[in-house]
DRENTI-606949 format. One record per residue (C-alpha): residue in one letter; x, y, z. Coordinates in steps of 0.5 Angstrom, whole numbers, plus 500, padded with zeros to 3 digits. Example, Ala and Ser with C-alpha at 12.3 -4.5 7.8 and 13.67 -1.06 7.14 Angstrom:
REM residues 2
A525491516S527498514
//
This chain:
REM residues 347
X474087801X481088803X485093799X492091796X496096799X503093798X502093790X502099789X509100793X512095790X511097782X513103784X520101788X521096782X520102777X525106781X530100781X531100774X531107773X537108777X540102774X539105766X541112770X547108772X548106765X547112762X552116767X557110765X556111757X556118758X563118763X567114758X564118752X566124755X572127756X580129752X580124747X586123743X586120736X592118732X593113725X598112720X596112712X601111707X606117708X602120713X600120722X593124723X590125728X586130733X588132740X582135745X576132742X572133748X567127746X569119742X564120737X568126735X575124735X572117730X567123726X575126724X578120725X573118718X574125714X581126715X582119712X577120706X581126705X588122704X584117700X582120695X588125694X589125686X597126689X601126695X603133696X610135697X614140698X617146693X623147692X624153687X629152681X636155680X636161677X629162676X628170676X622173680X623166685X630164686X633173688X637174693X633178700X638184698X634185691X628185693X629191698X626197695X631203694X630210696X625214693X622208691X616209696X613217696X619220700X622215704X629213704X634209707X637210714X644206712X646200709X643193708X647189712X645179710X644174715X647167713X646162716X648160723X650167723X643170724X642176730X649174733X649181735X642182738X638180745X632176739X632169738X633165731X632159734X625159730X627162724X633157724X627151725X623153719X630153715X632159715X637161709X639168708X636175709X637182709X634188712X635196712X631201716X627207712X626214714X622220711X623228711X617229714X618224721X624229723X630224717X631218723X631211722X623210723X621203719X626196720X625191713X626184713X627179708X628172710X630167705X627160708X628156703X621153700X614157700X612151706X617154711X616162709X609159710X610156717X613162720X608167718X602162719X606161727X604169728X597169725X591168731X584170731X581177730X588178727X587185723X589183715X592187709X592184702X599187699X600182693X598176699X595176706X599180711X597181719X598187722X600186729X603190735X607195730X609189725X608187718X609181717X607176710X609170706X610169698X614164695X620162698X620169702X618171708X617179710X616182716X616190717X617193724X614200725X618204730X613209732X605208731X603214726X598213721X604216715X608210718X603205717X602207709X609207708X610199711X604197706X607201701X614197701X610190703X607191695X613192693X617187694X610182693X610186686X618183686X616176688X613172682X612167685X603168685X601167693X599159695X598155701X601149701X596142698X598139703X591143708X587141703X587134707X584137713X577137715X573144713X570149718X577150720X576155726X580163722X587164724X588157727X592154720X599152722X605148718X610146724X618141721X619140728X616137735X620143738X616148734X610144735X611144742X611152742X605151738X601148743X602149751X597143752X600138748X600130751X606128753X605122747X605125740X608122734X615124733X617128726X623126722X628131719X624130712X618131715X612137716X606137719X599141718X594143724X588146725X583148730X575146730X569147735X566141737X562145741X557151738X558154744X565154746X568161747X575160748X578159741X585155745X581149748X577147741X580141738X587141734X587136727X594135725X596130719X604129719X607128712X614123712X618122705X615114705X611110708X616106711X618112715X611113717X610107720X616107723X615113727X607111729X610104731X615108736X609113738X604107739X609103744X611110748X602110750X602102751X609103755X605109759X598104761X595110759X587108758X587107751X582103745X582102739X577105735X572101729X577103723X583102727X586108730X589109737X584112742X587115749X582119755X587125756X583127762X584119766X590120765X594120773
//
């Protein structure tokens, strides 16, 4: 009996066929499934969405949560202005400022002086050009000395009225990263590279140390809670976070009026993102799609935009949506409608 030698080979060449032709069709899925995924939609008064999802199943699992969220929201927030007149809320910069002997032995080296308007560090080399974008109103400063460090001019007091507690919010929130040392004073503040810094209410507060001591240090802390101690206003976070997905990634929080400050936010923006109008204000956040991400910059970015009405809203996400079409960039529109683009097939 002769033995069937060519059977053998053939099942088994078959058999490689169609494991190369599944592979190929696992690599295919796999290629198109990863990637950079950008996912945008309009709600109501809101543009949501996710930049730097590194898988679709992602970018459309956030897509789906965000939406939950604005769904279900007994309320659309909006912001806060406070009301004229109210003591403890509504106090001009210069009032809050503690006096001398207010703090142990330390004293004021000079004079307050105010900030108004356009007229914010005119005379100095700093940039109000993101103070202003937060809606800068008025402050004032004096810088404090003390006996014991030789009687100079030692510590540097701010206090910037920015108009609502969502723009004091943003701007503090612009200078907290993670790792970042905090100190409750009344509200959280973030000690960083010789700064104070802290938000309540309308206020924003930044306190420079000019030397690094560690009675310079106690005393920024002591004027930190007592002009906390003078805002009444209790410290909140705008209602707005709390449409964003949770896990959000510590010290990733921000609060951008501009796609100026948006832009100084994140450095690895696309090139098309939904254009903000001068009423309204957006939330981000960053998120781990990955457990095993180390560099905190390249996790997920979640924003929500809020517009005044929804009318301004889809205006804005019609413009947004014909500015990716008009650039042929690889684009889908994922099962619960939202614009989906691959970052990384763009040329």
């Amino acid at each position: 009996m002769k033995r069937k030698t060519g059977y053998p080979f053939q099942r088994l060449h078959r058999f490689s066929l169609c494991m190369t032709f599944f592979c190929s069709l696992v690599l295919i899925s796999c290629s198109e499934e990863q990637g950079n995924w950008t996912a945008v939609q309009q709600e109501g008064k809101y543009i949501y969405g996710v930049w730097h999802s590194t898988t679709l199943k992602t970018a459309e699992q956030i897509m789906q949560e965000v939406f939950e969220n604005i769904s279900s929201a007994p309320t659309l927030p909006t912001e806060s202005r406070t009301a004229r007149g109210d003591e403890g809320t509504n106090i001009s910069p210069e009032r809050l400022l503690p006096s001398d002997g207010d703090i142990l032995d330390w004293v004021r080296s000079r004079s307050p002086s105010t900030y108004e308007g356009k007229s914010l560090y005119r005379d100095r080399a700093e940039s109000p050009d993101l103070l202003y974008a937060y809606g800068f109103q008025r402050q004032a400063e004096v810088e404090y000395q003390t006996p014991r460090f030789g009687s100079k001019p030692l510590i540097l007091l701010e206090i910037f009225d920015m108009d609502t507690p969502e723009n004091a919010f943003g701007i503090y929130n612009f200078h907290v990263y993670p790792q970042v040392k905090f100190e409750w004073v009344g509200s959280k503040a973030i000690l960083s590279g010789g700064y104070l810094r802290f938000s309540k209410g309308k206020y924003f507060i930044q306190i420079e140390g000019y030397e690094f001591a560690t009675g310079i240090r106690e005393a920024m802390v002591l004027l930190a809670k007592n002009i906390a101690a003078g805002i009444k206003k209790p410290a909140s976070e705008p209602r707005m976070l709390a449409l964003l997905p949770k896990n959000k990634m510590s010290g990733s929080v921000k609060l951008f009026r501009s796609n100026w400050v948006l832009r100084q936010l994140y450095n690895t923006l696309p090139v098309n993102v939904p254009q903000l109008s001068d009423t309204a204000f957006g939330v981000s956040a960053r998120y781990r799609d990955n457990p095993d991400l180390k560099n905190w910059v390249e996790a997920q970015i979640v924003f929500i935009i809020h517009f005044p009405d929804p009318s301004v809203a889809k205006s804005a996400y019609t413009i947004y949506r014909d500015s990716v079409m008009e650039a042929a960039l690889p684009l889908e529109v994922g099962t619960t409608g939202p614009l989906l683009v691959n970052e990384s097939l763009v040329p």
